[in-house]
C-alpha positions in Angstrom: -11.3 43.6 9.2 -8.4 41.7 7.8 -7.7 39.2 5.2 -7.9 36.3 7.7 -11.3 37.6 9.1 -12.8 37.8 5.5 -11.9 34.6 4.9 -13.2 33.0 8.4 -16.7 34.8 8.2 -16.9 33.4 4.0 -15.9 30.0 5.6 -17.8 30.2 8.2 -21.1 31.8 6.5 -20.2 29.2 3.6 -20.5 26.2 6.3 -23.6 27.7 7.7 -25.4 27.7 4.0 -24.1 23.8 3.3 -25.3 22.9 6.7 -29.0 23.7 5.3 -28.6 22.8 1.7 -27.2 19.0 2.9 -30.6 19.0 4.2 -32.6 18.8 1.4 -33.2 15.7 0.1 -31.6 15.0 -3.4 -35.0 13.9 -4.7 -35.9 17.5 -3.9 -33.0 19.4 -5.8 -34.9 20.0 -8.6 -38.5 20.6 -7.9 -39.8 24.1 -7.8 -39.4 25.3 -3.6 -38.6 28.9 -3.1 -41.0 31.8 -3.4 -39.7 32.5 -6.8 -40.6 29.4 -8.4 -36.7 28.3 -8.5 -35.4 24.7 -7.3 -32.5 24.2 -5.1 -30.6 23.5 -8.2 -31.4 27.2 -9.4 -30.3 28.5 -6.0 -27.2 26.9 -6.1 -26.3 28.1 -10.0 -28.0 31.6 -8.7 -24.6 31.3 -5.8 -22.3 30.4 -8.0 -23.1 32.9 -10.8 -22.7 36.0 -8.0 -19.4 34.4 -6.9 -18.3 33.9 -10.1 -19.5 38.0 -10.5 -17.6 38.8 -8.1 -14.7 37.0 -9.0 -14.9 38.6 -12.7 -15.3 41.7 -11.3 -12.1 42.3 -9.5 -10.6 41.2 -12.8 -12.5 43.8 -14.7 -11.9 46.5 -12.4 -7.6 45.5 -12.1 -7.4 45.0 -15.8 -10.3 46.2 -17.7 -11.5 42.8 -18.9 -15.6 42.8 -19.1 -17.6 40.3 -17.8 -21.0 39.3 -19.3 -23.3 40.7 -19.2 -21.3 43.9 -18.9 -21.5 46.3 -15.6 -24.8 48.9 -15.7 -26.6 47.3 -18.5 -29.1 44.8 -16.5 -30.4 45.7 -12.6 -30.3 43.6 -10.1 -33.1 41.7 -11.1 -32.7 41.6 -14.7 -29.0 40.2 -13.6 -30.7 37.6 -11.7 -33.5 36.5 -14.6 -30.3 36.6 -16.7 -28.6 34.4 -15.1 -31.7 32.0 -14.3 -32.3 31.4 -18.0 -28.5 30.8 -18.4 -28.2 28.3 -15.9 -31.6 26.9 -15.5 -31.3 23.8 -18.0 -27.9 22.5 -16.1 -27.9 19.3 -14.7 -27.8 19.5 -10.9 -24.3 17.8 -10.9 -23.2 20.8 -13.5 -24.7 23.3 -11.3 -22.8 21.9 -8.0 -19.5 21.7 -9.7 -19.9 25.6 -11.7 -20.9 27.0 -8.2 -17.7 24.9 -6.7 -15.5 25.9 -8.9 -16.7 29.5 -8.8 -16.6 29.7 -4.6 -13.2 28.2 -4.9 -12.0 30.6 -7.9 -13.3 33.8 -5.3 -11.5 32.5 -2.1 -7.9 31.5 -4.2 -8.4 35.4 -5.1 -8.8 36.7 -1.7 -5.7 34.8 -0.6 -3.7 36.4 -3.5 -4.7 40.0 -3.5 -2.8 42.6 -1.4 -4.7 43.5 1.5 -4.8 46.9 0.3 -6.7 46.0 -2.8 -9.5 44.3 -1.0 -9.6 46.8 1.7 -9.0 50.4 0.8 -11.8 52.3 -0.3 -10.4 54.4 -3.8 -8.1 51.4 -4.5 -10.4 50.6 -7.3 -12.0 53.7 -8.8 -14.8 51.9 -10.0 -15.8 51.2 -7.0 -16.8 54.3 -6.3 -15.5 54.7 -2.3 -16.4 51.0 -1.9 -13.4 48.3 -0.3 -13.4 45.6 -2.9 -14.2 43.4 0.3 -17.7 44.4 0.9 -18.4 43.3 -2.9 -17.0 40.1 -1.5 -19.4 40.1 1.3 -21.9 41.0 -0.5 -22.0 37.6 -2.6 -20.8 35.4 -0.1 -21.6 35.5 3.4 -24.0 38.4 2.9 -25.6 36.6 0.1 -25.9 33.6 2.0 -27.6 35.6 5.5 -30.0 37.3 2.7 -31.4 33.3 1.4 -31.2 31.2 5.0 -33.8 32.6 6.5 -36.0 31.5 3.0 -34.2 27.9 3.1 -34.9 27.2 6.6 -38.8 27.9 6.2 -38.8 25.6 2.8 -37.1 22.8 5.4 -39.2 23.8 8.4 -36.0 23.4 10.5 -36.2 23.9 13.7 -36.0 27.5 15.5 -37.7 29.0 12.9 -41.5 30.4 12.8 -43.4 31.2 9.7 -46.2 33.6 10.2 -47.8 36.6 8.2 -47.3 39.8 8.3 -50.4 41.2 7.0 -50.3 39.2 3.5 -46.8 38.9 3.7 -45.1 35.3 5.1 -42.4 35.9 7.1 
């Protein structure tokens, strides 16, 4: 993979998302819809606060500059309930415009960051053998595959089949 590639799969996984989220009708943005009891509007701060992670990261790893809350003192999910009760009380055109702003903030990195810093494995030690890239991924296009599938359902668009797996919709 390449610079250009990255970029086209964020753009194109980014087009994918908006396609679904310009679904949902603006008088539904802020009622509680996803299995976790969050509304659209959550989902969209929860997007922008891993893009904006992501963002803060490369900066913290290149320059030593620690991002709240700092690295290895919440998991994944404490991250996550973190950032919910951050963002939660935003008003839906606060949330839009933070996640925005932090999707734009991640791509004008990507376009000004050697290739070698995104792609070589030990180019950031923090990363532990990891290309800075796949932390990239990982909170765009990834993160956006991981949440469709949920967003779809909630929208019953077409192509897509709930049924249960034992207890378990799926």
């Amino acid at each position: 993979m390449n610079k250009e590639d990255l970029l086209d799969r964020i753009e194109q996984g980014r087009q994918e998302l908006l396609n679904v989220l310009n679904r949902v009708p603006a008088d539904q943005m802020e009622v509680p819809a996803l299995a976790n009891g969050w509304t659209m509007k959550d989902f969209i701060s929860h997007l922008g606060f891993w893009e904006k992670r992501a963002h803060e990261m490369y900066h913290y790893f290149a320059n030593g500059i620690v991002p709240d809350p700092r690295p290895g003192t919440l998991s994944l999910d404490e991250m996550n309930a973190w950032a919910f009760s951050t963002n939660h009380n935003l008003s839906l055109e606060t949330a839009r415009s933070n996640e925005q702003d932090a999707y734009q903030a991640l791509i004008k990195l990507v376009r000004s960051v050697s290739d070698e810093a995104l792609f070589h494995p030990q180019y950031f030690p923090q990363t532990e053998g990891r290309a800075f890239a796949k932390w990239i991924e990982d909170n765009t296009y990834g993160h956006f595959e991981e949440h469709l599938p949920e967003l779809r359902a909630w929208l019953n668009l077409p192509g897509w089949i709930q049924y249960f797996s034992g207890e378990q919709k799926v």
